[in-house]
ZATI-762594 format. One line per 5 residues: number of its first residue (from 0); their letters; for each residue x, y, z of N, C-alpha, C. Coordinates in pm, 1 decimal, padded with zeros to 6 digits. Atoms other than C-alpha are relative to their C-alpha. Layout:
REM ZATI-762594
NUM	a	X:Y:Z:X:Y:Z:X:Y:Z ~ ...
//
This chain:
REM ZATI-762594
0	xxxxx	00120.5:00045.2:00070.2:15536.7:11977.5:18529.0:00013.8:-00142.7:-00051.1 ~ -00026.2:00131.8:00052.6:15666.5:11652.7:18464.1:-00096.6:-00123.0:00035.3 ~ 00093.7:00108.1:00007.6:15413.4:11457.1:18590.9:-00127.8:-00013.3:-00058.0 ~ 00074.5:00010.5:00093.6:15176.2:11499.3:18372.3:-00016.6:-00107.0:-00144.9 ~ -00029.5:00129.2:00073.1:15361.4:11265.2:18170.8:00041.9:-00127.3:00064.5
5	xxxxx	-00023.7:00179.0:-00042.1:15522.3:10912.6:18247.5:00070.8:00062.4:00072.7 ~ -00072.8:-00061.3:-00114.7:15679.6:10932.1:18593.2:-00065.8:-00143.9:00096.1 ~ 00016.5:00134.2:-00114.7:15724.3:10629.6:18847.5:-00112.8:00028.3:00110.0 ~ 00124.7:-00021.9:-00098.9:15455.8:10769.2:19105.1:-00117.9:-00025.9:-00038.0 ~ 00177.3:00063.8:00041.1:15184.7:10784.5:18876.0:-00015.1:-00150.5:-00048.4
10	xxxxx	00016.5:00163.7:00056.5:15244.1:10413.6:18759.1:-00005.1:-00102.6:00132.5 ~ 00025.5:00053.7:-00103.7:15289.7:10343.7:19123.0:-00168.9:-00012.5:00045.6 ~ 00134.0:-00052.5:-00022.4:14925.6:10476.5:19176.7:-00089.7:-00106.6:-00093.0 ~ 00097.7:00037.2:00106.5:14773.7:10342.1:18866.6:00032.2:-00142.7:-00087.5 ~ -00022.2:00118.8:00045.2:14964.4:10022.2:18745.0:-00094.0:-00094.7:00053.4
15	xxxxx	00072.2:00104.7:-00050.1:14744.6:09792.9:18949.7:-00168.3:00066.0:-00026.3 ~ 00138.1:-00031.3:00021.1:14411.5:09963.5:18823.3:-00005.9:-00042.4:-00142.7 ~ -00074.6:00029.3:00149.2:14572.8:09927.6:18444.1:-00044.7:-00102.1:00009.1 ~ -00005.5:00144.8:00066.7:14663.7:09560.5:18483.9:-00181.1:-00080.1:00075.4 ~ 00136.6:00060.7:-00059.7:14283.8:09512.2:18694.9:-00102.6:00013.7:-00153.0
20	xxxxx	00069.7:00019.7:00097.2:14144.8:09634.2:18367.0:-00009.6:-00033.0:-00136.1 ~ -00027.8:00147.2:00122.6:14306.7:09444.3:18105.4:-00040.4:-00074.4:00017.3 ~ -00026.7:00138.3:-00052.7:14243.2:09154.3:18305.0:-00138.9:00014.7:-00013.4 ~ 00088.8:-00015.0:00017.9:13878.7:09275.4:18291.2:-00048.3:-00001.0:-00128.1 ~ 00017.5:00040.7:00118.8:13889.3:09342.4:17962.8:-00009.8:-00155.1:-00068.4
25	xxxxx	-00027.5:00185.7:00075.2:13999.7:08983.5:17859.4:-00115.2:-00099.3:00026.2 ~ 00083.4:00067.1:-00071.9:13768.6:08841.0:18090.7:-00145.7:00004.5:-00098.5 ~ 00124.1:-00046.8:00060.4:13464.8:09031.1:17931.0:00005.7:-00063.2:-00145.1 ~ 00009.9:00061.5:00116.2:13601.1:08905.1:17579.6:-00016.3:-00119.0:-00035.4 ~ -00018.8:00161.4:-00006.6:13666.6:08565.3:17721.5:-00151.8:-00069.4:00000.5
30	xxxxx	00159.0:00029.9:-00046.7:13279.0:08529.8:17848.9:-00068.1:00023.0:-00129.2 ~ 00084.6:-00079.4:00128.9:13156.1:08719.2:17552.2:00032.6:-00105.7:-00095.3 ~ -00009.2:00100.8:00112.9:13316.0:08470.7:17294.3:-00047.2:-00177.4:-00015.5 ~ 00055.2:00140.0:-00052.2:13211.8:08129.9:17484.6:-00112.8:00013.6:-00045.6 ~ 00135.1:00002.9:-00055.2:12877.7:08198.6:17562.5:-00053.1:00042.8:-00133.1
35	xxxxx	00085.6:-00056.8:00141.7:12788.1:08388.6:17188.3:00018.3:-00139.1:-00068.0 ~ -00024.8:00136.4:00105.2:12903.4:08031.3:17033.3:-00105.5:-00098.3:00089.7 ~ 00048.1:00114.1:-00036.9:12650.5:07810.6:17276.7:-00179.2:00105.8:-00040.4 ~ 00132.8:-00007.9:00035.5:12282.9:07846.2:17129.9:-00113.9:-00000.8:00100.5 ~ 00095.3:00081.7:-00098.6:12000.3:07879.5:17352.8:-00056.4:-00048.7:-00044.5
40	xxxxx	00083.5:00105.4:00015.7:11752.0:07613.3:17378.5:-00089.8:00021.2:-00066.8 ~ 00122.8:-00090.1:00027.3:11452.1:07875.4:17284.7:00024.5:00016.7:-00166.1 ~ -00062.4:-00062.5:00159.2:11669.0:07974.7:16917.5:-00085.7:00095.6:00002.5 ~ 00023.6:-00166.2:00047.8:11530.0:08344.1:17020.4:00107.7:00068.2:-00048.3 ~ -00090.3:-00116.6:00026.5:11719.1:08635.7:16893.6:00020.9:00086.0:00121.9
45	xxxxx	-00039.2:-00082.2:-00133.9:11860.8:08887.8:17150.9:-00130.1:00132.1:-00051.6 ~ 00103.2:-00082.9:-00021.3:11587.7:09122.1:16967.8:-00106.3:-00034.5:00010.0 ~ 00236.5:00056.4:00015.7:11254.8:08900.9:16955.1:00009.8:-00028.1:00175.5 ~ 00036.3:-00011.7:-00103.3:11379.6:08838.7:17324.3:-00025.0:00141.1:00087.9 ~ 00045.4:-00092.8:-00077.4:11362.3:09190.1:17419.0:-00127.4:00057.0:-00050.1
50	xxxxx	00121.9:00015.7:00042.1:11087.7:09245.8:17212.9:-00127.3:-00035.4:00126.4 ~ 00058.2:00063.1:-00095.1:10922.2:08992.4:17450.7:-00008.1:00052.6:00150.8 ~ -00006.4:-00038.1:-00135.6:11043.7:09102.1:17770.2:-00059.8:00185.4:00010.4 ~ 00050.1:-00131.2:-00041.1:10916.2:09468.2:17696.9:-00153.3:-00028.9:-00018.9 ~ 00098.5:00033.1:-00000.9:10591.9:09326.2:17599.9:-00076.7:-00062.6:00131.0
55	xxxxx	00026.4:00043.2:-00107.7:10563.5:09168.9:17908.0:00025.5:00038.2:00139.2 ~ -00014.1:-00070.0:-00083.1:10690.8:09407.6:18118.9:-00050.2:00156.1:-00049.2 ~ 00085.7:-00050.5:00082.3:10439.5:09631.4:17947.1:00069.2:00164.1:-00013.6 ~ -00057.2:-00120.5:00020.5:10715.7:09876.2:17837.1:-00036.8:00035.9:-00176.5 ~ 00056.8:00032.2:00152.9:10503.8:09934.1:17524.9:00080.5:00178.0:-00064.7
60	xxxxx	-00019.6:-00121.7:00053.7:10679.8:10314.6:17491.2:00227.0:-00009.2:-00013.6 ~ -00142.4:00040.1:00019.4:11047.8:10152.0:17433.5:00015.4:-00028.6:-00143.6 ~ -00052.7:00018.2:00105.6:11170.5:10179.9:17111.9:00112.1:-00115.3:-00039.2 ~ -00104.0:00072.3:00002.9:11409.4:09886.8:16987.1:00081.8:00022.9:-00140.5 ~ -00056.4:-00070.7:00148.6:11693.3:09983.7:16707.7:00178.6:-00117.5:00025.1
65	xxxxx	-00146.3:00088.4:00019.0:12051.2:09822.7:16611.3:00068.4:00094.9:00015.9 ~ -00093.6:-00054.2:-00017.2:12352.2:09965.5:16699.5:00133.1:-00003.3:-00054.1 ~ -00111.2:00076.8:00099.0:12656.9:09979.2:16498.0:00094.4:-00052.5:00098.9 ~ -00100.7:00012.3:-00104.3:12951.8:09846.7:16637.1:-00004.3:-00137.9:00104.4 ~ 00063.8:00138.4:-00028.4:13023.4:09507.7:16838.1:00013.6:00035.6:00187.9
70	xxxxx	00016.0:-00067.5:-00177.5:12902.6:09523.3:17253.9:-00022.6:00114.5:00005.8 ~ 00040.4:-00130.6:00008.4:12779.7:09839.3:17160.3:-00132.5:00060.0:00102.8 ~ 00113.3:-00021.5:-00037.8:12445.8:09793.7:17345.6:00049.9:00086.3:00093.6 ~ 00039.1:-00061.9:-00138.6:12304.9:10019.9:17556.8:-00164.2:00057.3:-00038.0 ~ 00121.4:-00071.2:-00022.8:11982.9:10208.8:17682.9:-00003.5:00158.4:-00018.2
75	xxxxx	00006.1:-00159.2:-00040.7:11900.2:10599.6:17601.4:-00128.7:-00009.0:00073.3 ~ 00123.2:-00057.7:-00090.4:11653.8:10726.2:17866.8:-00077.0:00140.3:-00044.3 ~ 00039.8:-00126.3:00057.0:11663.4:11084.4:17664.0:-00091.9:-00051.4:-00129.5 ~ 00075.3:00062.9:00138.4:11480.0:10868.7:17370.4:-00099.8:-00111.2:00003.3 ~ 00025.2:00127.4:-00046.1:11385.0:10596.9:17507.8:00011.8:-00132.6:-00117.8
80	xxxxx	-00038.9:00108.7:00104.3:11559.1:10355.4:17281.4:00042.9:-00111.1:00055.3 ~ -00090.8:00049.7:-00045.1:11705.8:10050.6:17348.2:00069.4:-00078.5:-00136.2 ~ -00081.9:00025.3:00092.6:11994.4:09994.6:17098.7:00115.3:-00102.5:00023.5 ~ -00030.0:00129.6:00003.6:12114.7:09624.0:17030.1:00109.2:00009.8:-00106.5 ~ -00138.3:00079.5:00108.6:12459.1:09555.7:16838.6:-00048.1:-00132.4:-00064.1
85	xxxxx	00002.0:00110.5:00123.4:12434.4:09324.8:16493.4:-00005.9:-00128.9:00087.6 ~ -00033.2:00105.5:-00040.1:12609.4:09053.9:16689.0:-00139.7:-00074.4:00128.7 ~ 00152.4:-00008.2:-00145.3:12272.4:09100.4:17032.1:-00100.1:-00033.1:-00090.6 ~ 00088.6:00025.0:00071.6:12038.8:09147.3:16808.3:-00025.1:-00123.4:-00076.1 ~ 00087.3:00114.9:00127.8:12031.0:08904.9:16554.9:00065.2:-00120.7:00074.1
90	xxxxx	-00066.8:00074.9:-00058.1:12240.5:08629.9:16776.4:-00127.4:-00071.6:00101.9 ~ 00111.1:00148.0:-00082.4:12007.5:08319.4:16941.8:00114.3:-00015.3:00093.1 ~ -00122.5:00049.2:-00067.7:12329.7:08298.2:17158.0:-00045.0:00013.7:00188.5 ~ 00089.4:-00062.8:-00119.7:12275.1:08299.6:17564.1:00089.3:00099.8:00053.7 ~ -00033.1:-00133.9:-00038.6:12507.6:08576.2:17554.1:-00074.1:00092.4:-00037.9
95	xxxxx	00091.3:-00032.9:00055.7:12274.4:08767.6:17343.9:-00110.7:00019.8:00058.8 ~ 00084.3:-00036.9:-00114.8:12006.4:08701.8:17572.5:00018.0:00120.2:00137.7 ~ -00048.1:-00061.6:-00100.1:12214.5:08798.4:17856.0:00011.9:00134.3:00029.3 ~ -00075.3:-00120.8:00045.5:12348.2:09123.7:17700.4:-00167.6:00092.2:-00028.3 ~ 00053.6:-00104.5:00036.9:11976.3:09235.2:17566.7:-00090.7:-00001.9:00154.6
100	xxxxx	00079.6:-00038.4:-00110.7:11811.0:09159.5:17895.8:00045.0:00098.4:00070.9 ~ -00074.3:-00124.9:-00134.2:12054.0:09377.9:18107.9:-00025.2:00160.5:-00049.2 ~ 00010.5:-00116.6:00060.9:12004.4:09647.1:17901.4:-00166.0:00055.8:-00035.9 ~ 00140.7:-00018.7:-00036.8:11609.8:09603.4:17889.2:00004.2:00058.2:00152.5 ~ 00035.3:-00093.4:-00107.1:11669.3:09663.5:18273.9:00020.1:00089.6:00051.9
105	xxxxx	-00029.9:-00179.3:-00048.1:11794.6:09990.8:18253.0:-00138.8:00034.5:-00069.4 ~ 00157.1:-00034.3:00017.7:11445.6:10039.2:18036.8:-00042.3:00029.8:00100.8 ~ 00105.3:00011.2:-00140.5:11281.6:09902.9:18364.9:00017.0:00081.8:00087.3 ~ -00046.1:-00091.4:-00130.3:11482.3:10130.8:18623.5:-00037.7:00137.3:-00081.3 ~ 00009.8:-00098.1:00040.8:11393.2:10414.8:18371.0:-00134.9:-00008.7:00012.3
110	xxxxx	00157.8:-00018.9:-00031.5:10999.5:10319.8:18404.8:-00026.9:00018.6:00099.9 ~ 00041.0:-00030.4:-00116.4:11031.7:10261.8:18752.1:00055.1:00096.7:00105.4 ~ 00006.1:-00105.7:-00104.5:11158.1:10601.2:18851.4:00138.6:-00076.6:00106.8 ~ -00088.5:00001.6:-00051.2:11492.2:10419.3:18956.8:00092.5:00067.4:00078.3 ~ -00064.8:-00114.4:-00045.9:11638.8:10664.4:19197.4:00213.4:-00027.7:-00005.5
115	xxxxx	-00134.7:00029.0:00007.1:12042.4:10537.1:19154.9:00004.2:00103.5:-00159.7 ~ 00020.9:-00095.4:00133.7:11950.4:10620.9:18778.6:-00016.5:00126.1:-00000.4 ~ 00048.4:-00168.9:-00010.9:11775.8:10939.5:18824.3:00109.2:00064.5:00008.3 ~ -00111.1:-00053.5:-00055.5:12078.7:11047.1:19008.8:00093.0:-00003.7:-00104.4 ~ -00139.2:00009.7:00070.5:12359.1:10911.0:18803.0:-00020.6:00080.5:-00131.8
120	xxxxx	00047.0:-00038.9:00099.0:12166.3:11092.5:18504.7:00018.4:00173.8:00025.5 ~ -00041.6:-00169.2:-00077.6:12190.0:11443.5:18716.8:00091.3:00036.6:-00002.4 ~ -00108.0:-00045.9:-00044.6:12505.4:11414.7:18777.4:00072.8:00028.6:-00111.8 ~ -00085.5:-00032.7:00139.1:12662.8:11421.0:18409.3:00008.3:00062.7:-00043.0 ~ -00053.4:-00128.2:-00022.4:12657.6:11762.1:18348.2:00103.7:00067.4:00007.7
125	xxxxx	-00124.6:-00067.2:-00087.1:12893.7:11854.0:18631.6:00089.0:-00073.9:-00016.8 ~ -00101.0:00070.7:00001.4:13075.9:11546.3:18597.3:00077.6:00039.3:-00168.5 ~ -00059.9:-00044.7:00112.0:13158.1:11645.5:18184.0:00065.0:00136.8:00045.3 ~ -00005.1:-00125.0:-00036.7:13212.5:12033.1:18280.9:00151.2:-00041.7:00106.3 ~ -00056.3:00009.8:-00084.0:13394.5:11914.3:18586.6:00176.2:-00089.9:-00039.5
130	xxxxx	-00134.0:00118.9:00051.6:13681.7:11633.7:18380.0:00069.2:00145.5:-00040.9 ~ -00088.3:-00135.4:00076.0:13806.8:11992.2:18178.2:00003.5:00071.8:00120.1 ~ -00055.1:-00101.7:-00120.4:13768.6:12230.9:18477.8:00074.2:-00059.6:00074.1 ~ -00068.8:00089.7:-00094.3:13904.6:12017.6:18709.4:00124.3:00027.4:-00024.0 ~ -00169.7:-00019.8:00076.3:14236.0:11979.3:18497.7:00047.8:00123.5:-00006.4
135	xxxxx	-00051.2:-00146.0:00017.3:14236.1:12313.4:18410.3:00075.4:00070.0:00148.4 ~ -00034.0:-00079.6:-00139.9:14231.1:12436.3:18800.9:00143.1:-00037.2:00036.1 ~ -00095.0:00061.2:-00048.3:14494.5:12193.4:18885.5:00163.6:00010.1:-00067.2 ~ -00161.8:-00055.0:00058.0:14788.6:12287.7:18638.1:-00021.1:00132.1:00015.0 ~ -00029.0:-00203.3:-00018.5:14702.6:12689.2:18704.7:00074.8:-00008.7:00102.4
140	xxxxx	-00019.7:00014.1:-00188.8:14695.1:12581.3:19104.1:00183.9:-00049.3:-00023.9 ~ -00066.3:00026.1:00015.4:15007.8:12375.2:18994.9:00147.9:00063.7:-00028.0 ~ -00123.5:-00068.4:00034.4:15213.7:12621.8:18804.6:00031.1:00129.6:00079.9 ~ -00020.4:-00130.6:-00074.8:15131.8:12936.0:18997.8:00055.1:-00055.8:00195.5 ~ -00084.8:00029.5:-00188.7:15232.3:12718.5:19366.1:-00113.1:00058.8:00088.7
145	xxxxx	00149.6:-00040.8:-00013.2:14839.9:12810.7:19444.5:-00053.7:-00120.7:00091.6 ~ 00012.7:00142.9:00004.5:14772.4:12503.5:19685.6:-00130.0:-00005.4:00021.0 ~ 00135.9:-00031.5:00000.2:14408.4:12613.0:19739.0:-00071.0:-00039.7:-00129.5 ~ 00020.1:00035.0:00064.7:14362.4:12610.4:19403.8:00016.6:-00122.1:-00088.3 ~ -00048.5:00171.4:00071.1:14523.8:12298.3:19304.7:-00120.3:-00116.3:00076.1
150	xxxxx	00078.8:00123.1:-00107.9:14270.5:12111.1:19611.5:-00135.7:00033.2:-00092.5 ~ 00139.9:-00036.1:00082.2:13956.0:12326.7:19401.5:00006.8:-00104.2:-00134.5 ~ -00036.7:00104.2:00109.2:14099.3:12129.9:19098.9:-00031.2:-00117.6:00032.7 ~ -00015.1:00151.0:-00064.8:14134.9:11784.2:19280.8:-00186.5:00006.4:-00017.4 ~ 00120.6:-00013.3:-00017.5:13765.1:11861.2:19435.1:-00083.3:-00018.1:-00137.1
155	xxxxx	00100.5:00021.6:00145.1:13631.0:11925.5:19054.6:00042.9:-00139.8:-00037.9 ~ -00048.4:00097.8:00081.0:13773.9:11671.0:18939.3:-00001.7:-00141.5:00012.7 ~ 00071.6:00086.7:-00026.5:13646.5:11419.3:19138.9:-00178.3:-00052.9:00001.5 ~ 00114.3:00028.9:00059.4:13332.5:11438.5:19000.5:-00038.6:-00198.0:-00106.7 ~ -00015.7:00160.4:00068.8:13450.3:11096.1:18745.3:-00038.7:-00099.1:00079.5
160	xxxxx	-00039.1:00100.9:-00105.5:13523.7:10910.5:19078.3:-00133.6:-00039.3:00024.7 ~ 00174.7:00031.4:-00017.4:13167.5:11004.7:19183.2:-00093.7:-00039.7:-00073.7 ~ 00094.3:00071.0:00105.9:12986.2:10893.6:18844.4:00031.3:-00147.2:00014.8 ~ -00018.1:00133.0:-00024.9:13177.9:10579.6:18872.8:-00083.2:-00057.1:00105.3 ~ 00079.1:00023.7:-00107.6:13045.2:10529.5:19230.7:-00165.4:-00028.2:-00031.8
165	xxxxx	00199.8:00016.5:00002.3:12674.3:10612.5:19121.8:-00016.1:-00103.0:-00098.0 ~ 00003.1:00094.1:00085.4:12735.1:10374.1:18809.9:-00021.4:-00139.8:00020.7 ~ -00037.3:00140.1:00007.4:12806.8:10056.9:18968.2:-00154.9:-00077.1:00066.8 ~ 00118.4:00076.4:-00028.6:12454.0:09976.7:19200.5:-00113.1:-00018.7:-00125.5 ~ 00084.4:-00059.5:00090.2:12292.6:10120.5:18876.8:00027.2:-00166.1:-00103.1
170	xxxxx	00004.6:00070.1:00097.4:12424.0:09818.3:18634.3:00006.5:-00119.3:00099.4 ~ 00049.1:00118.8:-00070.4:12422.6:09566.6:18920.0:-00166.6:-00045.3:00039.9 ~ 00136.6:00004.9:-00033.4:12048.5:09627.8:18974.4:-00079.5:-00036.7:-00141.7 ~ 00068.1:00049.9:00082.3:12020.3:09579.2:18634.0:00015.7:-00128.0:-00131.0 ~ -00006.4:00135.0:00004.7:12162.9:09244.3:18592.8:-00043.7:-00071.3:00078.7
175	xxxxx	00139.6:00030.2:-00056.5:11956.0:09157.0:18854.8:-00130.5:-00031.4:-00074.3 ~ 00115.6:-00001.8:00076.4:11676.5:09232.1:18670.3:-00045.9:-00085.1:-00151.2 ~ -00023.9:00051.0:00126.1:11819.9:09086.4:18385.6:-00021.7:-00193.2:00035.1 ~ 00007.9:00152.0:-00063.3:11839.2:08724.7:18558.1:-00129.9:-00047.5:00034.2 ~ 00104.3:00044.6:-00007.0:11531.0:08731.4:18671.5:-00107.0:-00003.5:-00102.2
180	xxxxx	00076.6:00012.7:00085.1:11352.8:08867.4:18372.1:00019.5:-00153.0:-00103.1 ~ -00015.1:00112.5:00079.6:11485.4:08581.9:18188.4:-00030.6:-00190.0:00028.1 ~ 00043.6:00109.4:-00113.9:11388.5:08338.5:18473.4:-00124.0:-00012.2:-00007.7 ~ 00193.9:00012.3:-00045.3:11057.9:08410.8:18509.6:-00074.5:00000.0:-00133.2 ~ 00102.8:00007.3:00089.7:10984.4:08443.5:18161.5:-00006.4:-00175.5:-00103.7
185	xxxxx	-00047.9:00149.8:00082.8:11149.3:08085.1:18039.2:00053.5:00025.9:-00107.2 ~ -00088.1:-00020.7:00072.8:11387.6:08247.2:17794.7:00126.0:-00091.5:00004.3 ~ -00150.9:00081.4:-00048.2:11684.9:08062.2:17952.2:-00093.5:-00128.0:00062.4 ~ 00039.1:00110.5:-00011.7:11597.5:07690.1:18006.7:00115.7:-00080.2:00090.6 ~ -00144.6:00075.7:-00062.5:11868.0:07483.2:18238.2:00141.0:00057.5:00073.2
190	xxxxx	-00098.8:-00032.4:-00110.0:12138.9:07528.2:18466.8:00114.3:00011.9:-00117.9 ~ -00057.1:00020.1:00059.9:12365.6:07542.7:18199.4:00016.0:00150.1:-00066.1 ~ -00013.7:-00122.8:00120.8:12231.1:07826.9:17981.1:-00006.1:00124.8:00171.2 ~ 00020.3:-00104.3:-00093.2:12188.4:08009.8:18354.2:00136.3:00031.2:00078.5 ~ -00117.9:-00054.3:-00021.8:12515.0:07977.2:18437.4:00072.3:00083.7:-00129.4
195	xxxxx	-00086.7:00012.7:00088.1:12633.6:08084.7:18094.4:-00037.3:00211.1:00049.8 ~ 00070.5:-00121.7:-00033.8:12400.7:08436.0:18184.3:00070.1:00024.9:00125.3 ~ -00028.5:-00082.6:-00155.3:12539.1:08509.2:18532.6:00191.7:-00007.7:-00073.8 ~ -00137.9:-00016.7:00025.4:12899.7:08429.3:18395.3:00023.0:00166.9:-00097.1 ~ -00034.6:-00131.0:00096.9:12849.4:08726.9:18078.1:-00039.2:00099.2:00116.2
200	xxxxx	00062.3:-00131.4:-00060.1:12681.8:08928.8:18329.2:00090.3:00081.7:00092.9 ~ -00121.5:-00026.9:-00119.9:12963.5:08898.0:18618.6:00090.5:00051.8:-00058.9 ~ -00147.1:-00057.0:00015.5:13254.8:09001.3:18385.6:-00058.3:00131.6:-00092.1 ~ 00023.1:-00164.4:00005.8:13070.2:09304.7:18252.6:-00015.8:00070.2:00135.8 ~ -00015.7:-00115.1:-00147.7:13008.0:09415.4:18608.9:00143.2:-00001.8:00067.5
205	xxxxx	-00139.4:-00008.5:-00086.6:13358.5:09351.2:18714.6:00068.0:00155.6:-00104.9 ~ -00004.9:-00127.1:00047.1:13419.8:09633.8:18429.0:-00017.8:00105.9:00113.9 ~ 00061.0:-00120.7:-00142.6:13259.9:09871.9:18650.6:00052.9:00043.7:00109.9 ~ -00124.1:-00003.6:-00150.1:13472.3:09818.7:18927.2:00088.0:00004.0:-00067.6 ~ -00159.7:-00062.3:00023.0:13800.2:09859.4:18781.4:-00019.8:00113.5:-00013.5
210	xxxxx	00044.4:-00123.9:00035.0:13620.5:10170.2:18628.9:00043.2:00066.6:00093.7 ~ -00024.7:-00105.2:-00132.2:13596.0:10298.9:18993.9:00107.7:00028.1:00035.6 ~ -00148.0:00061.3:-00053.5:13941.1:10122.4:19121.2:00084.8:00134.6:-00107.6 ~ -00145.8:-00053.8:00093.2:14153.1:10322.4:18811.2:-00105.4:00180.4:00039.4 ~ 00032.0:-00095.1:00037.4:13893.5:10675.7:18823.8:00069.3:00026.0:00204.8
215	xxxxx	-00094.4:-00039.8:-00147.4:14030.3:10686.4:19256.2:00077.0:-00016.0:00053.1 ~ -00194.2:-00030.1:-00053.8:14381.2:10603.0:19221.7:00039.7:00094.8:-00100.1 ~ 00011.3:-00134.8:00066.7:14381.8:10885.5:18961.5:-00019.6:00111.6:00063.7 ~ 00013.1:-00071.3:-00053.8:14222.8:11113.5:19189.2:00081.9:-00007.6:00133.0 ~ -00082.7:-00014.1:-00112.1:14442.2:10997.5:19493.0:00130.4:00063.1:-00033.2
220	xxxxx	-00120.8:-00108.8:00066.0:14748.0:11074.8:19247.9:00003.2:00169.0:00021.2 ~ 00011.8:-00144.5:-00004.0:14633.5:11388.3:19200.1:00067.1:00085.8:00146.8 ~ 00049.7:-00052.8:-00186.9:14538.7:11465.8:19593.2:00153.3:-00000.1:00054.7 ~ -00146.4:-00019.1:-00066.4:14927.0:11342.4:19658.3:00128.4:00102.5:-00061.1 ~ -00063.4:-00122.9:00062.5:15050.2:11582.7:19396.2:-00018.3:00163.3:00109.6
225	xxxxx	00068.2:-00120.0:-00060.5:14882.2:11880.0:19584.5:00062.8:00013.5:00170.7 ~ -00021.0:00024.5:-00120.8:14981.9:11740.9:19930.5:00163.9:00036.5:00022.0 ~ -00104.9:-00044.6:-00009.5:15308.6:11739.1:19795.6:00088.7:00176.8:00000.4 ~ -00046.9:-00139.0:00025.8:15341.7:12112.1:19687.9:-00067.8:00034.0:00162.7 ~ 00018.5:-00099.4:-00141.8:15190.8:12222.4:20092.8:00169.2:-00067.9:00083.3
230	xxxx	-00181.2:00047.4:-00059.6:15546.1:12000.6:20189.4:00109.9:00079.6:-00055.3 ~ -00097.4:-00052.4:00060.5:15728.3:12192.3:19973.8:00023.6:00157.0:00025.1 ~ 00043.1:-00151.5:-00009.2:15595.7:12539.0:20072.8:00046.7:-00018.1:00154.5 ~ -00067.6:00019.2:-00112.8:15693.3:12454.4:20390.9:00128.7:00011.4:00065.1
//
């Protein structure tokens, strides 16, 4: 049962997903701390601009609220809120912008019947249910020398892998949305404040991808655990 804990295979597997998302991390803090210190031109707030952009993308049934906590934003679709962190909210910054537009366009993919969304919203359920069963199957399958059951384990348990997967067109479509809403409405003024927006936007979506990168060398671990006990039965 030892691998469950620290053990050279799984660090073989998973060290290069680790150091992909430190390096992500940093990145995201690095972008995030520039870009909140340069002012846009407009001196909106990250909430009078979403304000604006739901007004004008006549999402008049979107609630807007603060969120505790810093990069906290996000969108509920079960409420239809969209909840802005102290720093988004009240921040004229063109990270601020950046951060409340992307998160207005999960609003938008939630008005327009986004089918990536829809989906990735279905799937969470099985994917919660599936992180505990999963595990569970895989140390029974494990201890009893069950290799059927150890692959039923793997199988559940790649449910994560698959949220990741459905996750990533889902927040790229809605920095998309985010670029343009801010384009077309003249929120962002100059090549300057538009690079500052595609830079915050790029190292939150590189998040996403490590997400995937570390949730399917986890599940390959696994898969070579399992592969290993049919070598051993052998």
């Amino acid at each position: 049962m030892g691998f469950f804990f620290f053990n050279p295979t799984y660090m073989l597997f998973m060290a290069p997903a680790i150091i992909l998302m430190l390096i992500t991390q940093w990145y995201v803090s690095s972008a995030y701390k520039k870009w909140s210190k340069v002012p846009s031109r407009n001196r909106i707030t990250g909430a009078e601009a979403a304000e604006r952009l739901m007004r004008s993308g006549g999402l008049y049934d979107v609630k807007l609220e603060q969120a505790r906590g810093r990069l906290s934003d996000h969108y509920d679709p079960r409420s239809k809120t969209l909840r802005l962190s102290a720093g988004v909210a009240q921040g004229s910054s063109v990270a601020a912008l950046a951060i409340a537009a992307h998160e207005l366009g999960h609003a938008m993919q939630d008005n327009d019947g986004y089918m990536p969304l829809r989906l990735r919203a279905a799937i969470v359920p099985a994917v919660n249910i599936g992180s505990y069963l999963g595990w569970i199957l895989l140390m029974i399958g494990i201890f009893l020398q069950v290799t059927e059951l150890a692959w039923l384990g793997v199988f559940v348990f790649s449910g994560g892998a698959i949220f990741s997967l459905a996750t990533l067109p889902v927040e790229l479509n809605a920095s998309a949305r985010a670029r343009r809403l801010l384009a077309d409405t003249g929120l962002v003024v100059g090549e300057n404040e538009r690079r500052g927006v595609n830079t915050v936007l790029n190292a939150a979506a590189l998040t996403y991808v490590a997400a995937l990168i570390a949730a399917v060398m986890q599940l390959l671990y696994y898969a070579s655990i399992v592969l290993g006990m049919g070598g051993r039965r052998r």
